[in-house]
N, C-alpha and C positions, 0 to 999 in steps of 0.2 A: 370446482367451477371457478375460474381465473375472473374475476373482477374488475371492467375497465373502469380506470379514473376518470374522474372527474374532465380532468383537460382532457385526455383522449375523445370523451364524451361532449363537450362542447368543439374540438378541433372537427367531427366528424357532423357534426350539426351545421356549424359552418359549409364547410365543401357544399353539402344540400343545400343549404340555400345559394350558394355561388353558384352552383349548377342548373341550378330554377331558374334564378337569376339571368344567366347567359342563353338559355332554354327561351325565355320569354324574348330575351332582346335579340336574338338573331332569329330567329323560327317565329313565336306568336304573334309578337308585333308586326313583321313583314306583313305576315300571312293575314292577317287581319282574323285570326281565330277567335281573339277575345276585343270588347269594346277597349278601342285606343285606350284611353285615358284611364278605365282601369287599368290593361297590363304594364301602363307605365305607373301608376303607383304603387302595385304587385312591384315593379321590377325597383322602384326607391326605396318601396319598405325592407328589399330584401337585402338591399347596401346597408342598410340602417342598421337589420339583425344582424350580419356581418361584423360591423364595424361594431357593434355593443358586446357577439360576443366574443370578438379581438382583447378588448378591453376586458370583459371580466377574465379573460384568461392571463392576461399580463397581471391584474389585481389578485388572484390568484396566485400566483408564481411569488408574486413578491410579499405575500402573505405568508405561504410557505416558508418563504428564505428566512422571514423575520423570524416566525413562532421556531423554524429548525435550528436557528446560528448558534443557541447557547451548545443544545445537542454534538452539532458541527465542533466546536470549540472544545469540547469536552473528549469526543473519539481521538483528536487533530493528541489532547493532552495525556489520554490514557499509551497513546503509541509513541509520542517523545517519552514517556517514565519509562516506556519497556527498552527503546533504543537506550536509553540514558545508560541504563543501566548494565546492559549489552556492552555496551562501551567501554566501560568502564571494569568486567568481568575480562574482558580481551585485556585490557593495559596488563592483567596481573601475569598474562601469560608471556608478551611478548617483548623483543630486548627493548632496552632501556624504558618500556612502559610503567615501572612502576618510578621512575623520575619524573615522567608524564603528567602519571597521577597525583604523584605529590604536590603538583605545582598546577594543577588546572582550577583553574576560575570559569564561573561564567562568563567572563570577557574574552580568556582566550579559548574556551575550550572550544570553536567551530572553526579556529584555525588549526589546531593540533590534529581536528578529524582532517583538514584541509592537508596538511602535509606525508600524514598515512596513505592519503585517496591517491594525492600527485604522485608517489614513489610508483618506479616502474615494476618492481618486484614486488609478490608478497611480506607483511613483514614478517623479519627472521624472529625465530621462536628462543625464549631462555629456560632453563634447567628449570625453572617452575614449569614449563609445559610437560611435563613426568606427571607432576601433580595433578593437571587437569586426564591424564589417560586411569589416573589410579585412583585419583579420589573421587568418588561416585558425585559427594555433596558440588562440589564445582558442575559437572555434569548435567545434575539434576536442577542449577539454577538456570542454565541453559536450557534446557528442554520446559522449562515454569515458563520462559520466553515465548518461547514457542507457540506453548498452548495458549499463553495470553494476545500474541497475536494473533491468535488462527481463530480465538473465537471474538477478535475486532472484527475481523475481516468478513465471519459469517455473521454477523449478526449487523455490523455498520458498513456494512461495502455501498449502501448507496451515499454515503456521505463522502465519499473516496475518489479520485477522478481512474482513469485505467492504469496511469503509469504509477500511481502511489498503490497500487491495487498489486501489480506487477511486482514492484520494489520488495512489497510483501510477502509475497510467495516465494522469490529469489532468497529473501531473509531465512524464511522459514527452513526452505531447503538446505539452503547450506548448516544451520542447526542441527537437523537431524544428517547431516553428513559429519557435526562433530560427534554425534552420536553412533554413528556407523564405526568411527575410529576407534573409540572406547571399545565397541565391540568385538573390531578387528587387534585391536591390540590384549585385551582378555582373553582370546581366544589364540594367543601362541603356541608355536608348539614348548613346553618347559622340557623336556627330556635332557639331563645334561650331559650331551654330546656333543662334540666338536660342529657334527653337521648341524646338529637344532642351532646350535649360538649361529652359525654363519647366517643360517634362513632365519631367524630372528633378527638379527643384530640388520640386514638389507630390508627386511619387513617395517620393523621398526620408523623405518627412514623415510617408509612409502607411508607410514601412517602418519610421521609427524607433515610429511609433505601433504597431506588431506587436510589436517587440523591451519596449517600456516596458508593452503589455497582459502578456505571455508573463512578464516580472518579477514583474507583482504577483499573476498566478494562481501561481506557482511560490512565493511567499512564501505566501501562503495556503493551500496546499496543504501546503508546509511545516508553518505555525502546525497546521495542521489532524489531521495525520500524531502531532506531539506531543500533542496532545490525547487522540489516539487508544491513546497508551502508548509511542508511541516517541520518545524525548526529544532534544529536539534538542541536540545538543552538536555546534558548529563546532571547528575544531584552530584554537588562539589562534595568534598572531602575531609 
């Protein structure tokens, strides 16, 4: 059984008396159905609860906001550690990323996302991206991402507006599409034959072109997420 809140329950208390309200003053009153001067102070009392319970619903709201902000602040801080870190698991893979990394501060590091997001291309991938297809542990700090945002998202998505909600799940997805590539690329053919190398070696290409698309939508969805109010701060080096 669904539970209405509180404000829902005063919003709908309200309308009733507005409705009495406009009840009395175009209908009763005309008609003379009740003594004048009662249904005109029926019809003042009913502005009055009106108006009283406007006002506990705004004290209400802003009592919410108060007791929820640390909450708020804390979800806003568990998903910059997960992107931080995100971020910073992509530099090892892509070129000159780990110059990147050497050299990022908290000062410049929301430029550096800035310059990945403006490039019109994905970024291009370096020979450490071998290691992310073959070494599991890379992989699996990746998908530890994942699960940690997916269970922000179920568990605080009212704290979230839609578009950071949205940014979310584009993250997500494209994770487990780096995960889809690992799978696609264990799964080669090995037979060594001239024909398996050619279907590997074109295969291959289409997988690193997965892992270098899935980089630049998760950067972008990054840049995107900060925009939205949650600010990106990676943990320096």
């Amino acid at each position: 059984m669904k539970i209405v809140s509180s404000q829902v329950l005063l919003i709908l208390i309200a309308v009733g008396f507005i409705s009495f309200a406009l009840v009395d003053w175009f209908w009763i009153m005309p008609k003379g159905i009740w003594e004048y001067g009662l249904a005109e102070k029926f019809f003042v009392s009913s502005i009055f609860t009106v108006l009283t319970i406007i006002l506990l619903n705004l004290l209400t709201i802003v009592w919410e906001q108060r007791t929820w902000r640390h909450v708020k602040k804390k979800v806003y801080s568990m998903i910059q550690e997960e992107l931080g870190i995100m971020f910073i698991l992509i530099l090892d893979f892509i070129e000159n990323g780990l110059m990147i990394r050497a050299s990022i501060t908290k000062e410049n590091a929301f430029s550096e996302l800035c310059k990945l997001n403006d490039a019109k291309e994905p970024p291009k991938l370096d020979s450490a991206s071998k290691e992310l297809l073959e070494d599991k542990t890379s992989i699996g700090l990746f998908m530890d991402i994942t699960q940690n945002l997916n269970n922000v998202e179920i568990k605080y998505s009212r704290f979230l507006t839609p578009k950071q909600n949205e940014s979310l799940i584009n993250i997500q997805d494209s994770l487990r599409l780096l995960k889809y590539a690992v799978q696609l690329h264990h799964g080669n053919i090995r037979e060594p034959t001239p024909l398996a190398s050619v279907i590997n070696e074109e295969k291959e290409k289409a997988i690193l072109l997965i892992v270098s698309s899935s980089f630049g939508v998760l950067i972008k969805e990054t840049y995107k997420i900060h925009r939205e109010g949650i600010k990106f701060s990676p943990p320096t080096l």
